[in-house]
N, C-alpha and C positions, 0 to 999 in steps of 0.2 A: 382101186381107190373108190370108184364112184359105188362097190356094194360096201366097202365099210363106211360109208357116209349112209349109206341105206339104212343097213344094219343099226349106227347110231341113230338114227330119226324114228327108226321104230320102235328102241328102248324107250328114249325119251316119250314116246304115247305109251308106254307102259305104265301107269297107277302102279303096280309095286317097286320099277325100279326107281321111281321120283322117292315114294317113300323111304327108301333105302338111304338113297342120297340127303333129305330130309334132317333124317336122322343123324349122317354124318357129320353136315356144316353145322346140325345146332351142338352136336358133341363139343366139336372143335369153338365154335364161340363161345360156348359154357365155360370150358377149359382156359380160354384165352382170359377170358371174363375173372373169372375167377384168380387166376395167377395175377391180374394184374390191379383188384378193387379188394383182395382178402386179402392177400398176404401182406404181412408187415416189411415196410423198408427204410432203411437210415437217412437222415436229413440233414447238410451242415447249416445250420443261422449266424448269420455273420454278426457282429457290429454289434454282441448284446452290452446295455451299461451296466454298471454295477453301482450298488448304491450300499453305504456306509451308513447304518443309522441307529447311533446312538441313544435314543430314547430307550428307557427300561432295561441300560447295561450299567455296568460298573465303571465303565467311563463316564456316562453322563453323572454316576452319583461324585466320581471323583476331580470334575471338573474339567477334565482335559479333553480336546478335541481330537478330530482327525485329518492329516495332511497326507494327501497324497491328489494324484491327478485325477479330478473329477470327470474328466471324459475319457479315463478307462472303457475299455470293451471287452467283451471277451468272445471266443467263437460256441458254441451249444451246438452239440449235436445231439439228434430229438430222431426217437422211433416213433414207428406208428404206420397208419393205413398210407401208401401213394398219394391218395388223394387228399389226404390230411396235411403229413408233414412237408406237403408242399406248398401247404399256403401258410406255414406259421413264419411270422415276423418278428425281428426283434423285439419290437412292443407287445408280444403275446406271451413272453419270459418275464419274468422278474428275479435277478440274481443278486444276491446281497450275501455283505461279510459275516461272515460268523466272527460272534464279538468276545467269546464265552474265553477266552484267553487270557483278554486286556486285563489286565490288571494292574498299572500305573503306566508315567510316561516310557517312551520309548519307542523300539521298531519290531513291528510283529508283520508274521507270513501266516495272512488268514484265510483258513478252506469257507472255498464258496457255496453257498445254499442257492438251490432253483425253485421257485413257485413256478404254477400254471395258471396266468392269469387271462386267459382268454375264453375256457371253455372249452376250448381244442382236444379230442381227445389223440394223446401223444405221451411220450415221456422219455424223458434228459436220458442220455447214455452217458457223456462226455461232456466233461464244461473244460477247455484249455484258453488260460493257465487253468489251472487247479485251484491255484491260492494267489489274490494279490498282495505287496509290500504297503505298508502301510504303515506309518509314523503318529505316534500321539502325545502331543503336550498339550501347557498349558498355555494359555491364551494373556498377553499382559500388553499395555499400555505404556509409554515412556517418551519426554521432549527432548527433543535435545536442540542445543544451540545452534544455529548452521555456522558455520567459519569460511573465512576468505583463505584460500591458499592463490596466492598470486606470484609471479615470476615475471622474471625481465621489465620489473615495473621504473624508469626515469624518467623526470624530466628536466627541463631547461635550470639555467642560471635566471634568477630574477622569479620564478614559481615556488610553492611550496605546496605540498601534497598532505591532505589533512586525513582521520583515516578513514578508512571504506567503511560501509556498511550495508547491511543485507537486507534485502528483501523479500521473505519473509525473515524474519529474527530468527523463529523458531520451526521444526518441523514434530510432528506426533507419530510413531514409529507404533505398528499393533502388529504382531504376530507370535510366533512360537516366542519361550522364555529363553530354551537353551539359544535361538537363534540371537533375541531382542540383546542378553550380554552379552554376545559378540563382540555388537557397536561400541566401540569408544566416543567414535565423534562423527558429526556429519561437515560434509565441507561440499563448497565450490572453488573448481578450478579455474584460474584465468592464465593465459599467457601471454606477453606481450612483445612484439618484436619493434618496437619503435617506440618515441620519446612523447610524453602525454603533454600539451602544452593547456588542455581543456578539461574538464570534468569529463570520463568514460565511463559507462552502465555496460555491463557483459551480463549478459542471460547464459545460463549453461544449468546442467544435471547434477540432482546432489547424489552424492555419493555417501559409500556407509564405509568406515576405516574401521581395521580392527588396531587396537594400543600400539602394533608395532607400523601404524600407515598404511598399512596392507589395505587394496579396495576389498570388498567384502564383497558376493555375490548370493544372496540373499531374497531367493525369488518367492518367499512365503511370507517376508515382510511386505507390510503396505502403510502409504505413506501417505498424509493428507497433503503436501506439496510434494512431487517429483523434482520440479524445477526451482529455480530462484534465481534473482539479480544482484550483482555488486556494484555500488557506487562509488568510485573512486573521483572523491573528490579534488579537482585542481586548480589553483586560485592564483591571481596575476599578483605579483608584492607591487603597491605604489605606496610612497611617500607624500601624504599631505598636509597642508597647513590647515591650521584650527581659526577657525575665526567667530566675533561675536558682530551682532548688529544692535541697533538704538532704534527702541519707544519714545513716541512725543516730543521727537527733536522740536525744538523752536521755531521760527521763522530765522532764516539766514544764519542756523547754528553750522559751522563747522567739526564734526565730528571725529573728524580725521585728527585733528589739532588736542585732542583731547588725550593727556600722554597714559597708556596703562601697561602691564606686563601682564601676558601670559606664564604660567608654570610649565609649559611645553609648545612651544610653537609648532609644532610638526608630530603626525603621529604615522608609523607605517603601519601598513593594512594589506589585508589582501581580498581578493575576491573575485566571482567570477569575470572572464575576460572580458562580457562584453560591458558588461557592466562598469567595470574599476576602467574604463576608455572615459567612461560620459562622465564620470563625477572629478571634482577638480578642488575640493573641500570638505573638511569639516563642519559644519554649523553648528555652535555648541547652541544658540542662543543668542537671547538678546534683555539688554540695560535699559531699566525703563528711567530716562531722562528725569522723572517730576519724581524719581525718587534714588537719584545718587547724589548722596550728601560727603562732606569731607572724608568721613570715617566709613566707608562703604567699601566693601571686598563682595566677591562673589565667588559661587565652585559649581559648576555645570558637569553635567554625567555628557560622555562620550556616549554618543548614538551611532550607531554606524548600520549601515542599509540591509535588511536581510541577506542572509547568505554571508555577508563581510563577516571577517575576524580581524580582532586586533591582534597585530604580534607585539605590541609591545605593552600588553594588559595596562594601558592607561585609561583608568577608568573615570576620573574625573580629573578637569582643567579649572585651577580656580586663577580669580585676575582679579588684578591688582593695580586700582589707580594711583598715580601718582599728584596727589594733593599740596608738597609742598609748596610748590607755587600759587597756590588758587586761596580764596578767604571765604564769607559769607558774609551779609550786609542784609538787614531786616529794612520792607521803605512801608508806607502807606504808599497806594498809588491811586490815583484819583483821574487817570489818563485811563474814561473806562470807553471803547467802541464796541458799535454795533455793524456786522457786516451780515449782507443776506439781508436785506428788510423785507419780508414777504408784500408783493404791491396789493391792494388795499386793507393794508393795516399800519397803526399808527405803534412803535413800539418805544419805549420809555425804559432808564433806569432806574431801579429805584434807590439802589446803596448806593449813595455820594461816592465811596471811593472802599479799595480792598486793603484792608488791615493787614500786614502782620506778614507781609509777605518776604521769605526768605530766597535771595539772590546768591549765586556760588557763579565766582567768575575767577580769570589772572590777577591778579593783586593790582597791576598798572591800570587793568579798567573799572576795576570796584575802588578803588581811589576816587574817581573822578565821579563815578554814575551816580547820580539823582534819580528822584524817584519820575524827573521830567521823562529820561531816559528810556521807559518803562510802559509799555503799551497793556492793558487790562481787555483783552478783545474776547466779545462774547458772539458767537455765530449762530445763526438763525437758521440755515441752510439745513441742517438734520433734525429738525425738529417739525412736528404736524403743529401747525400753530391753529389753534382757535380762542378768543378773550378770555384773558384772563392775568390770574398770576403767577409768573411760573420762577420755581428757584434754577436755574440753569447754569453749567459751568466757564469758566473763564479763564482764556487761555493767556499765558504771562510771556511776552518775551521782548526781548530789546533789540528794535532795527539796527540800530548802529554798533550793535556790541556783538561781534559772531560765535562768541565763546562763552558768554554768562548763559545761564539755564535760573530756572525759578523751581524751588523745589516746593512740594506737596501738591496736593488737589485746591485749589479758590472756586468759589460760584458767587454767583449774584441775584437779584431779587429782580425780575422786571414784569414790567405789565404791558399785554398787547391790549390793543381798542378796534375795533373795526371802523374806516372812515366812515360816515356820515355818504 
């Protein structure tokens, strides 16, 4: 052992046999070198896209687009040096359809083209698929109504359910043509398992029917609302009475005593629940006292609160005094007051007495009344007083008579002074 250890340690000081050796390992790394930076070998690339592009084809001169799944891939298989086709990427391909086929709508299986857009020196052996599917129409616009389809919809006795309505009214449907005729109708669905005593809003998904109610599934349609709400409105029924009120009643006028007829004492209504709880009337209106004379009738429009309907479309109430008992009686009245006297100012009448003034009272008290009867009262109290003359109005009524009225407008002439 220990002379072939000898033996080797003196080759090794040998200059020819290193050179030997020399020559051997650069052989072999040459060799190695070489088999593994010359020679060509295959690459798979995954994940390449593919791109559809219309411009400067016979579909873009004929309008139609193309449908199909835009995040298509496909796999490339790429020769070339080791060290090459091992760094290409799918963004160092470009593969697109070959369009030279298309020639109106429809479904074509189009062979793939490969550029090299990286620089890389390499090239395509294999593109799988081969050919992607590919769909081409035309592109068109259309609205359609949205509609309520509702089910299991009741309510109570004493409600009544007016009809639904959508929100949005309408939806804009844009995609293929063959697809777009499809649609018949767009709808929302509701279903209900209990009895609606209040207005319900249900939010839900429109949907596309074909003519026979079929759902449609139509995933190349696009829609400018997905969603939409239905209102279904529900309104409590109450019955109320109509009533009017009185302008410029008199001092001491009983109004109540004054006999007239309504054309409908009562109108039913309905409306939301919490609402038709708080109201407990009609108000058509009001009778202005200084101008109901014997021949006087009136017809008021029915108002009714936001949201309320009439069910019983009464659209106006007209009334009707009953005059055969009452008369009219012309006096001068010369019985003129001043109340409110602003303090320091001196205030004076200046018309003696009010001409011409027509009274409407019961027959039993316009018999008796005098113009003594009859108070001409001018009030101070609403008015900016500073000297002067002022025409100002005058109020007519009789203390002791609770049911005469004085019909028109009277004024008077007065002068204020400032004391001294």
């Amino acid at each position: 052992m220990k002379m072939k250890l000898k033996r080797l340690s003196t080759l090794m000081q040998d200059n020819r046999y290193l050179k030997i050796i020399s020559v051997v390992v650069a052989l072999i790394i040459w060799l190695v070198v070489g088999l593994t930076f010359k020679s060509d070998t295959e690459h798979m690339v995954s994940g390449v896209p593919v791109e559809v592009n219309i411009q400067s084809s016979t579909a873009s001169r004929l309008g139609i687009q193309p449908i199909y799944d835009e995040k298509t891939k496909v796999d490339v298989k790429v020769e070339g040096k080791r060290y090459v086709v091992g760094n290409v990427l799918p963004e160092d391909i470009t593969v697109s359809a070959r369009l030279s086929s298309v020639t109106g709508p429809g479904t074509y299986d189009l062979p793939l083209d490969w550029v090299n857009t990286s620089g890389k020196e390499y090239s395509v052996v294999d593109i799988s698929p081969k050919t992607i599917r590919v769909r081409f129409d035309r592109f068109s616009t259309k609205k359609y109504a949205i509609e309520g389809v509702l089910e299991g919809v009741s309510i109570p006795e004493g409600y009544v359910m007016e009809n639904s309505y959508i929100t949005p009214k309408e939806v804009t449907l844009t995609g293929p043509e063959t697809d777009i005729v499809q649609v018949a109708k767009c709808v929302i669905k509701a279903q209900f398992d209990k009895t609606l005593e209040k207005t319900e809003v249900v939010k839900g998904n429109i949907e596309l029917l074909d003519k026979n109610g079929n759902t449609l599934d139509l995933p190349n349609i696009s829609m400018d609302y997905t969603e939409a709400e239905v209102t279904i409105p529900v309104l409590k029924k109450k019955s109320l009475p109509v009533t009017i009120g009185f302008l410029n009643q008199p001092e001491n006028f009983d109004a109540a005593q004054l006999p007239y007829m309504l054309s409908t004492e009562t109108i039913e209504v309905a409306g939301p629940v919490d609402a038709i709880n708080n109201i407990s009337e009609i108000h058509l209106g009001y009778v202005d006292i200084k101008d109901l004379r014997l021949d006087s009738s009136y017809s008021f429009d029915v108002e009714l609160p936001s949201g309320f309907i009439n069910l019983e479309n009464i659209e106006t109430v007209s009334v009707e005094f009953d005059m055969s008992n009452m008369e009219s009686k012309v006096l001068h009245i010369s019985n003129l007051q001043i109340i409110n006297k602003p303090a320091g100012y001196d205030v004076t009448v200046n018309s003696q007495r009010i001409n011409n003034v027509t009274l409407i009272g019961p027959k039993d008290m316009m018999a008796a009344l005098s113009a003594g009867d009859v108070v001409a009262e001018i009030d101070i109290s609403d008015r900016v007083i500073q000297t002067g003359q002022y025409k100002v109005p005058v109020k007519i009524y009789t203390p002791t008579k609770n049911l005469v009225w004085a019909v028109g407008d009277y004024t008077a002439i007065i002068t204020v002074k400032a004391r001294d």
